[in-house]
N, CA, C and O atoms as CSV, one atom per row, in Angstrom:
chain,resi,resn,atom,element,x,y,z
A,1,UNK,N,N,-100.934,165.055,-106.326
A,1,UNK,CA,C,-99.585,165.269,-106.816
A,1,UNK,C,C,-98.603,164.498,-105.934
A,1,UNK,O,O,-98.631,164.226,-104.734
A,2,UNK,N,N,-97.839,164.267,-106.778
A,2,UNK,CA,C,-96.713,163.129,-105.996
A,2,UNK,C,C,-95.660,163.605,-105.887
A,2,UNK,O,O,-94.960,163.852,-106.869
A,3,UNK,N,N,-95.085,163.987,-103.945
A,3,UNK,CA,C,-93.689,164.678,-103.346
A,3,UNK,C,C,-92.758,164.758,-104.781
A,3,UNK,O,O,-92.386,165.798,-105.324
A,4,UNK,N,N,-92.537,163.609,-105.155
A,4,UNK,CA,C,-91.137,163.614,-106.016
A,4,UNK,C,C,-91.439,164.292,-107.699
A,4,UNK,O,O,-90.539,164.187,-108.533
A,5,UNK,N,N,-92.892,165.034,-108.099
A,5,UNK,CA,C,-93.098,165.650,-108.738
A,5,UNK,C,C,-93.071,167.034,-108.766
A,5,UNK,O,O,-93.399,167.798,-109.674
A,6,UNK,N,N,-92.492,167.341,-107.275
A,6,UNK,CA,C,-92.465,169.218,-107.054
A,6,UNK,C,C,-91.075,169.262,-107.407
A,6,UNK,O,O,-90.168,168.517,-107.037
A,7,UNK,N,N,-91.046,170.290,-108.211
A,7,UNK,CA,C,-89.837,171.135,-108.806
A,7,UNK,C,C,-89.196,171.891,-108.022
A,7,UNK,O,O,-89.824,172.828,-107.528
A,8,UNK,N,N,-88.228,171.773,-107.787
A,8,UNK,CA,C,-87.154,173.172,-106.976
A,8,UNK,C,C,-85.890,173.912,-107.908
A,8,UNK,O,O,-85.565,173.376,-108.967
A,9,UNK,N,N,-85.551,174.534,-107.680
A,9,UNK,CA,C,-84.874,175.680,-108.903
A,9,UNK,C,C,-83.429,175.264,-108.172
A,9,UNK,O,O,-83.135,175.272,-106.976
A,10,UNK,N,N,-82.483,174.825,-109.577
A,10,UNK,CA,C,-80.864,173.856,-109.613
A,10,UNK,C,C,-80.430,174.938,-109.906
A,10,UNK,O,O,-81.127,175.586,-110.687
A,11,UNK,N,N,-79.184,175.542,-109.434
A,11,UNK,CA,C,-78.463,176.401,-110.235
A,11,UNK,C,C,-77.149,175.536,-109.700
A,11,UNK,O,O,-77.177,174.628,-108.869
A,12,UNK,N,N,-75.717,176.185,-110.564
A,12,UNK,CA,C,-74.391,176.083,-109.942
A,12,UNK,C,C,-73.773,177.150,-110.262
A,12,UNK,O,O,-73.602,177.729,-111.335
A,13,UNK,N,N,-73.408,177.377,-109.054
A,13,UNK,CA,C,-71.916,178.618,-108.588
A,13,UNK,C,C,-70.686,178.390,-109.505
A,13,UNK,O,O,-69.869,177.645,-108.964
A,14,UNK,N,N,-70.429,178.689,-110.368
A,14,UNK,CA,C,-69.257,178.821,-111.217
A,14,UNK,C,C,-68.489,179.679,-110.852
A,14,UNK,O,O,-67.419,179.537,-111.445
A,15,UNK,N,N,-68.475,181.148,-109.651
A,15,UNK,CA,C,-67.485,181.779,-109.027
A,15,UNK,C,C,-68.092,183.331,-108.649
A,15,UNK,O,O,-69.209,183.850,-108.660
A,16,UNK,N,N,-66.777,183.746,-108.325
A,16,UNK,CA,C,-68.093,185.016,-107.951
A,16,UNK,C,C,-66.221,185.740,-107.434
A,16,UNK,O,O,-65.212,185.065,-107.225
A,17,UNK,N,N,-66.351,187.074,-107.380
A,17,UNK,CA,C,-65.458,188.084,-107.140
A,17,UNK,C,C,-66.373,189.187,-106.293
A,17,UNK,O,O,-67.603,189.219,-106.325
A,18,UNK,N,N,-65.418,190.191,-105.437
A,18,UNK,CA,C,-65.718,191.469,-105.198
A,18,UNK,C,C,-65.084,192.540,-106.296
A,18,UNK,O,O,-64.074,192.465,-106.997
A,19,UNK,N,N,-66.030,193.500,-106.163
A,19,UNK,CA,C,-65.470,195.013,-106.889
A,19,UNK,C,C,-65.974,195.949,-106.207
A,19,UNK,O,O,-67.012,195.749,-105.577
A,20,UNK,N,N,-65.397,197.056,-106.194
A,20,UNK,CA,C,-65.273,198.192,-105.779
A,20,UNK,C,C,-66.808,199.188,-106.505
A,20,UNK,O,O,-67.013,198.697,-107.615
A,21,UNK,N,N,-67.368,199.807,-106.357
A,21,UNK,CA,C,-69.015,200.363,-107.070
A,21,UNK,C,C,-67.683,200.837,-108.004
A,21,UNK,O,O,-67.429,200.194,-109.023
A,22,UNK,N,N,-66.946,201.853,-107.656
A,22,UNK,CA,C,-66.285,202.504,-109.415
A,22,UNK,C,C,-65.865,201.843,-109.758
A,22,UNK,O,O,-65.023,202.467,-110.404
A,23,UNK,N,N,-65.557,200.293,-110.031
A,23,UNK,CA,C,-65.481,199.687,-111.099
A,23,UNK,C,C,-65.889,199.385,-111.674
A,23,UNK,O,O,-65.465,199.427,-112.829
A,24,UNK,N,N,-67.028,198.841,-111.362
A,24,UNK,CA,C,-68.327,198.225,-111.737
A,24,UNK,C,C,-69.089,199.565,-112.483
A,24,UNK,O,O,-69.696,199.311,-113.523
A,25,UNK,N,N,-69.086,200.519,-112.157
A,25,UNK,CA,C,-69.242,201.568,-113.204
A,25,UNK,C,C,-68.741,202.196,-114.060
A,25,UNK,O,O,-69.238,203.131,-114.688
A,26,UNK,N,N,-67.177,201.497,-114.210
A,26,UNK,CA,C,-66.284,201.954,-115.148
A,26,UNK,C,C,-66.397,201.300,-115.894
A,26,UNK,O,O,-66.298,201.906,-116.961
A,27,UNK,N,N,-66.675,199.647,-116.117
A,27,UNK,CA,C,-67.183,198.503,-117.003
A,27,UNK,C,C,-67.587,198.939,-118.383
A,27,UNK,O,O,-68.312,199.932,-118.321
A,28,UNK,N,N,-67.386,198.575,-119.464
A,28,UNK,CA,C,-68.164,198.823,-121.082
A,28,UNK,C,C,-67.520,197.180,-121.456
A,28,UNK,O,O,-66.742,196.410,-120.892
A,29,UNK,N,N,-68.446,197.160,-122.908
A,29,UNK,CA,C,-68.683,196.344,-123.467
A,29,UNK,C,C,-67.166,195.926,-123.601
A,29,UNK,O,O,-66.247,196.609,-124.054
A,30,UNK,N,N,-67.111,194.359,-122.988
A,30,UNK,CA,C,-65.572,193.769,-123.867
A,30,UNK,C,C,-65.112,193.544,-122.845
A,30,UNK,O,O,-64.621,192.416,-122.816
A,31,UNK,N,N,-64.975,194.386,-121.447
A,31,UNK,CA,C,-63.980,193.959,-120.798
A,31,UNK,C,C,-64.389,192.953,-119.860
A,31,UNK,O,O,-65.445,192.434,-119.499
A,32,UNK,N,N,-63.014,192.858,-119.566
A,32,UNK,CA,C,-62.828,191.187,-119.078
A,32,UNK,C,C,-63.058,191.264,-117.161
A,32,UNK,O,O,-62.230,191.867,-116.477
A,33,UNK,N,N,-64.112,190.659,-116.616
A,33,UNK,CA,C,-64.020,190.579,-115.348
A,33,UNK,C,C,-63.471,189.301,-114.970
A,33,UNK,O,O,-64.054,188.309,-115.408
A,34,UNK,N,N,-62.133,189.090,-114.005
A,34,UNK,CA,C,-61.419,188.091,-113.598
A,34,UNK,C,C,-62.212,187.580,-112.011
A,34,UNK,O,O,-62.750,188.373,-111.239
A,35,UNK,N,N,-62.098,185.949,-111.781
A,35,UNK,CA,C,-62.886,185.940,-110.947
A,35,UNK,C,C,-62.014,184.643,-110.181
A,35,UNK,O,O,-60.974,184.199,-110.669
A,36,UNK,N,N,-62.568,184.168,-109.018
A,36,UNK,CA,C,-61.360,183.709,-108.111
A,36,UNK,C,C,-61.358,181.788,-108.413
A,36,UNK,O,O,-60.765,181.022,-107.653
A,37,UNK,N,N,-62.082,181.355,-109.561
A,37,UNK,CA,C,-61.278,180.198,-109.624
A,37,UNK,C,C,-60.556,179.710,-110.948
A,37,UNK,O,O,-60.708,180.504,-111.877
A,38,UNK,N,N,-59.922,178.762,-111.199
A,38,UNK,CA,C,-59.381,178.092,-111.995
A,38,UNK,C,C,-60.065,177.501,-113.001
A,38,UNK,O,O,-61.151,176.951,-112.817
A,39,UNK,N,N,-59.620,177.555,-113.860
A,39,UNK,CA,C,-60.349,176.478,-115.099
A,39,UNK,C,C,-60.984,175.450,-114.772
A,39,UNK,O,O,-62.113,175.251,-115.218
A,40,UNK,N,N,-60.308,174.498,-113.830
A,40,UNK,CA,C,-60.712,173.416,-114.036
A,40,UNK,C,C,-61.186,172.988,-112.568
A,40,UNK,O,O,-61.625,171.939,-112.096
A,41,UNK,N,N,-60.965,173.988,-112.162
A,41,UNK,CA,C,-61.666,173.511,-110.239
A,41,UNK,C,C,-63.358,173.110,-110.632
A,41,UNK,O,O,-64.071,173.317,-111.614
A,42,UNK,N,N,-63.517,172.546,-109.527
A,42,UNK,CA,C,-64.885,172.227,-109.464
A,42,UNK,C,C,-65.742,173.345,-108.778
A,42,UNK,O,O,-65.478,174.244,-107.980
A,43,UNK,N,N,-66.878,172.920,-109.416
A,43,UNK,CA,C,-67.935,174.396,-109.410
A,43,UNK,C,C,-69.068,173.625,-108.251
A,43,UNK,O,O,-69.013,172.406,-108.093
A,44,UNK,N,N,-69.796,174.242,-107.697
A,44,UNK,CA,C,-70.943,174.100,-106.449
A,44,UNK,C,C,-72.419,174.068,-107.051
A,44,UNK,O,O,-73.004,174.966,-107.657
A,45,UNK,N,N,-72.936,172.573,-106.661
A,45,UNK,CA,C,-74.440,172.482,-106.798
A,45,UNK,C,C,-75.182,172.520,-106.199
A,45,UNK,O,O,-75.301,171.629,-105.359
A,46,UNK,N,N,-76.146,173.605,-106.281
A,46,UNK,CA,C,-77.281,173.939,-105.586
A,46,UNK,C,C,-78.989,173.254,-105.921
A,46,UNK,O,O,-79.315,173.069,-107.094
A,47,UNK,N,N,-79.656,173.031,-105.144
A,47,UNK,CA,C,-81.017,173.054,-105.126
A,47,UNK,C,C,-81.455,173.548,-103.663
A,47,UNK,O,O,-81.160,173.238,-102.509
A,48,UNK,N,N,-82.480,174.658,-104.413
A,48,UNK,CA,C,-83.132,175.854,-103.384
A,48,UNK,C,C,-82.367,176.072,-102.593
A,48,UNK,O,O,-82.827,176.059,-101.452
A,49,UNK,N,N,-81.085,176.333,-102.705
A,49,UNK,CA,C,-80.171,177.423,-102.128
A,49,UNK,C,C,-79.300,176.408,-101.139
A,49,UNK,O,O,-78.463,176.898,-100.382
A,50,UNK,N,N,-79.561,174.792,-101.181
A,50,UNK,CA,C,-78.893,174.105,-100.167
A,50,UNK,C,C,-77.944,173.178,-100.974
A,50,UNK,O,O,-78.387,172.197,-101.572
A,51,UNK,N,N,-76.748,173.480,-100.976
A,51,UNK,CA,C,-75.469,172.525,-101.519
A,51,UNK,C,C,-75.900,171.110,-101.697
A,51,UNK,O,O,-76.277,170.450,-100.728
A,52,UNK,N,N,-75.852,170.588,-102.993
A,52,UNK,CA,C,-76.065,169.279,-102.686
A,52,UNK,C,C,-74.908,168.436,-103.508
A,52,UNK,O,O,-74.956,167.216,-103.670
A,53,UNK,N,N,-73.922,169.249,-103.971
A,53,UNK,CA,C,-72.888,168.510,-104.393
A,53,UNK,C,C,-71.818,169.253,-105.099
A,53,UNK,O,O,-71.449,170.333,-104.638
A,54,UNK,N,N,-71.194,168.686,-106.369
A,54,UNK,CA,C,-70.265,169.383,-106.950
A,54,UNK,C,C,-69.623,168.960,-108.165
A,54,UNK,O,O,-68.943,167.980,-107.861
A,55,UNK,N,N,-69.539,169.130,-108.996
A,55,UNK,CA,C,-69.129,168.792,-110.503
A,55,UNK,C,C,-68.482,169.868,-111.063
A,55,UNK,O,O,-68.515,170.986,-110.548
A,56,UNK,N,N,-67.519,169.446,-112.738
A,56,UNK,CA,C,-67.285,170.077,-113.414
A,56,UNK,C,C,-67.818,170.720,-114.742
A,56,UNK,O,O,-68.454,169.848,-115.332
A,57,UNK,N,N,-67.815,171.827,-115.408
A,57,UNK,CA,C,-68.122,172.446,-116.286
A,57,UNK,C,C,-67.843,171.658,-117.407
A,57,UNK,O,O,-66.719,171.156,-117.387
A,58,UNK,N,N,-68.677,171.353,-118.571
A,58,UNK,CA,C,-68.606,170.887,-119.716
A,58,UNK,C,C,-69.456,171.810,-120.725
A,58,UNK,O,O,-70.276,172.641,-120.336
A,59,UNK,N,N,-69.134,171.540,-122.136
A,59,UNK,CA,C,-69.452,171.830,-123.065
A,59,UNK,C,C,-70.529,170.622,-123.889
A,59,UNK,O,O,-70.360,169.406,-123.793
A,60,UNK,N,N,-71.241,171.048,-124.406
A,60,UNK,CA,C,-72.454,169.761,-125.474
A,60,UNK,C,C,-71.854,169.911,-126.674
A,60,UNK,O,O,-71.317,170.984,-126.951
A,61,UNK,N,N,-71.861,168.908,-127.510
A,61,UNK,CA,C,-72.278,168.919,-129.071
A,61,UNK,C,C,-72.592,169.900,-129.218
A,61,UNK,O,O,-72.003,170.659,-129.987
A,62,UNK,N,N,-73.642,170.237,-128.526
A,62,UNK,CA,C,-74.442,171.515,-129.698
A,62,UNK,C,C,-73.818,172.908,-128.709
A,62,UNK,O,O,-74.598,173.757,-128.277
A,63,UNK,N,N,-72.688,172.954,-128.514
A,63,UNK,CA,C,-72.657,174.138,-127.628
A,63,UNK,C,C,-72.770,174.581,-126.601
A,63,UNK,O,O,-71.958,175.441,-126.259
A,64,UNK,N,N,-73.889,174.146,-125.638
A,64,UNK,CA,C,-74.543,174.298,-124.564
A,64,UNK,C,C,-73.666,173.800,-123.279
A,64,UNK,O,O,-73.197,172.663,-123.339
A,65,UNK,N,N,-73.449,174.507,-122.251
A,65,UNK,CA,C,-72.667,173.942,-121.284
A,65,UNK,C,C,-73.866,173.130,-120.660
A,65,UNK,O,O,-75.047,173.053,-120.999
A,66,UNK,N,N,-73.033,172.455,-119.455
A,66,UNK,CA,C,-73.672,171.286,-118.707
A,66,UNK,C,C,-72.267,171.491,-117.636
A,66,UNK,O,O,-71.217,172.132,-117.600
A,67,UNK,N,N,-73.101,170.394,-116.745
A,67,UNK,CA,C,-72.383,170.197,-115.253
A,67,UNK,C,C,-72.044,168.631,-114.896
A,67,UNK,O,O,-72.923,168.308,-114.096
A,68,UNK,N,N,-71.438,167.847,-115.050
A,68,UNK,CA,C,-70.661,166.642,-114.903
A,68,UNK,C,C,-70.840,166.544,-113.163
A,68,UNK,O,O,-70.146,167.310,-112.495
A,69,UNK,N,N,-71.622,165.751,-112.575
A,69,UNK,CA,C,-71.611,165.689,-111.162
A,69,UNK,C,C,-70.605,164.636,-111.038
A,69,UNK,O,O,-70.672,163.530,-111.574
A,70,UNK,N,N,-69.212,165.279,-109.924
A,70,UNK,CA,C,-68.501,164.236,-109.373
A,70,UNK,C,C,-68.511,164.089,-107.924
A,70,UNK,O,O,-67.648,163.383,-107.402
A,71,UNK,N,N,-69.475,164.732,-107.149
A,71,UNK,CA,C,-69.777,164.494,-105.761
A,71,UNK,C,C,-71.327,164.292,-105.364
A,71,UNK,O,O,-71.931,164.702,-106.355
A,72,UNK,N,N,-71.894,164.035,-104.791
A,72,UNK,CA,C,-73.271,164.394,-104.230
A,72,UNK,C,C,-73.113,163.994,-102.501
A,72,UNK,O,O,-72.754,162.959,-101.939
A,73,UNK,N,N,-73.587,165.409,-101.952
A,73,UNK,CA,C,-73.304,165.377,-100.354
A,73,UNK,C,C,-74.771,164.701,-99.768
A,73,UNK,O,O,-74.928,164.519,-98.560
């Protein structure tokens, strides 16, 4: 097997908030959790948990979001 054929797991950080446990148990269907960035800020790319850059949120043709890389560290 060839190094550049092992897979590592990509995610990106799109944002993240604190809450309080009784809120988070007050929660039902519908409501809206607000979270600490902007529309259009740039979101954080990960592979296996180590930053490797940073892009924005997009939408596909068919619906499906995607990630537009405009940095790589």
């Amino acid at each position: 097997m060839n190094l550049k054929d092992v897979k590592v797991d990509v995610f990106v950080k799109l944002c993240d908030t604190k809450m309080k446990l009784s809120e988070i148990e007050s929660l039902k269907v519908e409501d809206l959790i607000k979270f600490d960035k902007e529309v259009n800020e740039k979101v954080e790319i990960f592979a296996n948990n180590v930053k490797i850059g940073e892009g924005e949120v997009v939408t596909t043709d068919k619906g499906n979001f995607g990630v537009v890389i405009t940095n790589l560290e």
